[in-house]
Short mmCIF file of the C-alpha atoms (twelve columns), coordinates in Angstrom:
data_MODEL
# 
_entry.id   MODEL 
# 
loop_
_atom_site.group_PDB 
_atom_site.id 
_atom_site.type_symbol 
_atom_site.label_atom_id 
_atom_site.label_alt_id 
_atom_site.label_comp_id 
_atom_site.label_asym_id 
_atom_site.label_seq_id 
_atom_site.Cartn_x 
_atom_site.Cartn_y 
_atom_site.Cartn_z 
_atom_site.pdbx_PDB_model_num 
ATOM 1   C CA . UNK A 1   214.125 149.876 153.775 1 
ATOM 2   C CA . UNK A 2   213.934 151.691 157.123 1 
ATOM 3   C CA . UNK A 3   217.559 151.226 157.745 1 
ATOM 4   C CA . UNK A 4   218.297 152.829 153.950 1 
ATOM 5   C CA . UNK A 5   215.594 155.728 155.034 1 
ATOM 6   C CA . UNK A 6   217.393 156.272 158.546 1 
ATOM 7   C CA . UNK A 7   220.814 156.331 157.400 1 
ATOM 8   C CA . UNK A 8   219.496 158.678 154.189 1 
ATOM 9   C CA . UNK A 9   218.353 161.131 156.456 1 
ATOM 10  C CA . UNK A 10  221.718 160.884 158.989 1 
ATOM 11  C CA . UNK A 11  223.466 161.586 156.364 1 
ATOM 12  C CA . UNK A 12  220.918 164.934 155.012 1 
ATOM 13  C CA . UNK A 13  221.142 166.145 158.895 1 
ATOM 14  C CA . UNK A 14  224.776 165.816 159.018 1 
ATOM 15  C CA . UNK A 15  225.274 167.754 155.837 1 
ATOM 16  C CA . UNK A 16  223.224 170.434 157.151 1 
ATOM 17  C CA . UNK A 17  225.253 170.693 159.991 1 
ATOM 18  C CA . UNK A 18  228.095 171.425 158.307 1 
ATOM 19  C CA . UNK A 19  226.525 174.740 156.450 1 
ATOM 20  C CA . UNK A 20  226.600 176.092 159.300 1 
ATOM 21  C CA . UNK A 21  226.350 180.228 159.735 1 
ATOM 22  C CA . UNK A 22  229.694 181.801 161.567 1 
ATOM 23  C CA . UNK A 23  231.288 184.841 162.601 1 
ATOM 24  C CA . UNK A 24  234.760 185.382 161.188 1 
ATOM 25  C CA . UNK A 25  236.641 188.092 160.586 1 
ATOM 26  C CA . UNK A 26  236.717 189.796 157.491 1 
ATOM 27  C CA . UNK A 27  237.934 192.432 155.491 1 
ATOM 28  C CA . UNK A 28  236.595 194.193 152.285 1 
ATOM 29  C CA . UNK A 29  238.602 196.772 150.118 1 
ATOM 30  C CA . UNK A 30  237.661 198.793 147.385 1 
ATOM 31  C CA . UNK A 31  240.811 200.407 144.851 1 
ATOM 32  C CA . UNK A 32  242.868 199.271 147.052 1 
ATOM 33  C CA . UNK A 33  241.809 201.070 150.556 1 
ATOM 34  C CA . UNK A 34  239.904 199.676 153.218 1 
ATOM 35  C CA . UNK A 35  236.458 199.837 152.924 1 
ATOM 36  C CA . UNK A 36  235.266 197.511 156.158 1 
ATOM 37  C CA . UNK A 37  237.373 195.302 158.416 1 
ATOM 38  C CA . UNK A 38  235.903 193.631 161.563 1 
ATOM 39  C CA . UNK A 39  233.327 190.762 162.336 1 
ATOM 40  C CA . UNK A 40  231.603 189.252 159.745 1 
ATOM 41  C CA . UNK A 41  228.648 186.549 159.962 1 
ATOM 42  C CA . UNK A 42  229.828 184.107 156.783 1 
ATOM 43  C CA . UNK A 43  226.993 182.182 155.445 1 
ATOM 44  C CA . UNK A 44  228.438 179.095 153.230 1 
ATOM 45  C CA . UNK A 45  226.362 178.207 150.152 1 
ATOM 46  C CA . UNK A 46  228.232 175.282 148.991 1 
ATOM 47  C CA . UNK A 47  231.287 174.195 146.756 1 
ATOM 48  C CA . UNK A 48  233.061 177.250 148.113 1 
ATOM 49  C CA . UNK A 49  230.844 179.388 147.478 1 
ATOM 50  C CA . UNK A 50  229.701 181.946 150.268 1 
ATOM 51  C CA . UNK A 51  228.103 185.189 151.627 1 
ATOM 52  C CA . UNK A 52  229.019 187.572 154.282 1 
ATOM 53  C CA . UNK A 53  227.054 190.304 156.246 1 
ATOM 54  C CA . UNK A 54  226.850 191.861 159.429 1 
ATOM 55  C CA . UNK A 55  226.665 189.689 162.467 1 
ATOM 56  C CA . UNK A 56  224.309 192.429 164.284 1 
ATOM 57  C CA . UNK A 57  220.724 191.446 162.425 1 
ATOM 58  C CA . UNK A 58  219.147 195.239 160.470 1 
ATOM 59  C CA . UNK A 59  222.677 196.424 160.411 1 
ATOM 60  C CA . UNK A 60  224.837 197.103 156.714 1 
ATOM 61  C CA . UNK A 61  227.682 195.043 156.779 1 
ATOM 62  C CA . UNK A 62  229.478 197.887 154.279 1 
ATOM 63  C CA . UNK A 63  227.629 201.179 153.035 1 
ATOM 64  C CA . UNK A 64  224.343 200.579 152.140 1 
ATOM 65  C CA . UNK A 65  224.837 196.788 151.541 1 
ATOM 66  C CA . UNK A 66  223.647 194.122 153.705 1 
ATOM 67  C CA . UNK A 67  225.547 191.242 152.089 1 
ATOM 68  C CA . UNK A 68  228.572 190.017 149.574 1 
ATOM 69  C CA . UNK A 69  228.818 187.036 148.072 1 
ATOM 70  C CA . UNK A 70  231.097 185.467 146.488 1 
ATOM 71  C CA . UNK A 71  229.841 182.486 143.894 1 
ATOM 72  C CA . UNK A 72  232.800 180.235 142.816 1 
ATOM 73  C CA . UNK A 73  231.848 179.285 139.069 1 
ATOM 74  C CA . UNK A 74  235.556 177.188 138.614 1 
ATOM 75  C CA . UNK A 75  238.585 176.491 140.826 1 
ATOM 76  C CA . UNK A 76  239.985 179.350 141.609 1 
ATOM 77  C CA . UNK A 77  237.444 181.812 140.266 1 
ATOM 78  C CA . UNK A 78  234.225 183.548 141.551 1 
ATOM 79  C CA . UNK A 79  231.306 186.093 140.545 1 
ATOM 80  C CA . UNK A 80  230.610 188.720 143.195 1 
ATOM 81  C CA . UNK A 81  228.313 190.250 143.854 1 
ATOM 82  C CA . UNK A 82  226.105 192.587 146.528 1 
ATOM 83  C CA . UNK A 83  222.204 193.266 147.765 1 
ATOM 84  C CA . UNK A 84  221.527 196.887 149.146 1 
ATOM 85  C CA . UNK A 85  219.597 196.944 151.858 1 
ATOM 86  C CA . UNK A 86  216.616 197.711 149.766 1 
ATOM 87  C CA . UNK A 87  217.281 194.497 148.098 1 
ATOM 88  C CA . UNK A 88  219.026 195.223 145.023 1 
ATOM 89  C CA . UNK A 89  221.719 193.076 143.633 1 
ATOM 90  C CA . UNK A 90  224.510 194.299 142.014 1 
ATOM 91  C CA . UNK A 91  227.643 192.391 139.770 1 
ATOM 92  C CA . UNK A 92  231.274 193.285 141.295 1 
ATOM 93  C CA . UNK A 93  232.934 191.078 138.782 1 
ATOM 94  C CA . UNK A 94  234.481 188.127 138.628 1 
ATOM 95  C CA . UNK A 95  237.048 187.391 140.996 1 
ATOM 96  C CA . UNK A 96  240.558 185.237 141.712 1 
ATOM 97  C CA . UNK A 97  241.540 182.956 144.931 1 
ATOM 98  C CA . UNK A 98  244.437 184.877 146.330 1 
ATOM 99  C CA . UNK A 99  247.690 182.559 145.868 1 
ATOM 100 C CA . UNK A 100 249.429 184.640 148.892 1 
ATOM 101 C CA . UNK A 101 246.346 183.998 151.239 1 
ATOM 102 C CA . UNK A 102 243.579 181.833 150.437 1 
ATOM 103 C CA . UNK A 103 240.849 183.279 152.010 1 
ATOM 104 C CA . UNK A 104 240.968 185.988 149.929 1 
ATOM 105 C CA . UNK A 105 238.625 186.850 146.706 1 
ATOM 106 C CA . UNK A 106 240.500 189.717 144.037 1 
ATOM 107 C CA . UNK A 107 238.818 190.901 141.418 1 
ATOM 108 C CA . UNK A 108 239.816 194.153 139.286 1 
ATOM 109 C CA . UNK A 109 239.072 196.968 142.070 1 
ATOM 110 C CA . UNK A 110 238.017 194.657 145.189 1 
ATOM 111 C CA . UNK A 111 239.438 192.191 147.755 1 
ATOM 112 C CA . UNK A 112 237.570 190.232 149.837 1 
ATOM 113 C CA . UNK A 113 238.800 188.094 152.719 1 
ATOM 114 C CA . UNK A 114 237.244 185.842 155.197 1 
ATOM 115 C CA . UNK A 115 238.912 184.235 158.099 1 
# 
């Protein structure tokens, strides 16, 4: 039984491990201009699903938002969405996995990309 508890919590550690917070870089646009391109910190938040804000801590990643994230609901597609920096969520829309690159998220008037 202490083996089976050991090896349970390996494997809960190791899992961990691997949602592990990095900076990438990233690039958002809105109707089809660049809103933000430069370092992002990506959080994942499993089964493909992610978010992404700024890696300096009290800073907006993009306006007056301090995270996207994009929540994959079936291959290939994704609800996005954004919290202000007072803490307000708000829908984007759904989204599509690039087929030219991807890292990318499109949805009707947004791309998002993470690399």
């Amino acid at each position: 039984m202490k083996k089976l508890l050991l090896g349970f919590a390996l494997l809960l550690i190791a899992g961990q491990s691997l949602a592990v917070e990095k900076t990438v870089k990233c690039q958002i646009d809105s109707d089809n201009k660049v809103a933000y391109k430069g370092k992002c910190l990506f959080s994942p938040e499993g089964k493909g699903s992610f978010s992404l804000s700024n890696p300096i801590n009290d800073k907006p990643l993009l306006w007056e938002l301090s995270a996207v994230s994009i929540y994959v609901t079936d291959k290939g597609i994704a609800e996005v969405s954004s919290l202000s920096n007072e803490g307000i969520s708000s829908r984007w829309g759904e989204a599509k996995r690039s087929e030219k690159d991807k890292a990318c998220w499109v949805g009707s008037d947004f791309k998002i990309c993470a690399w």
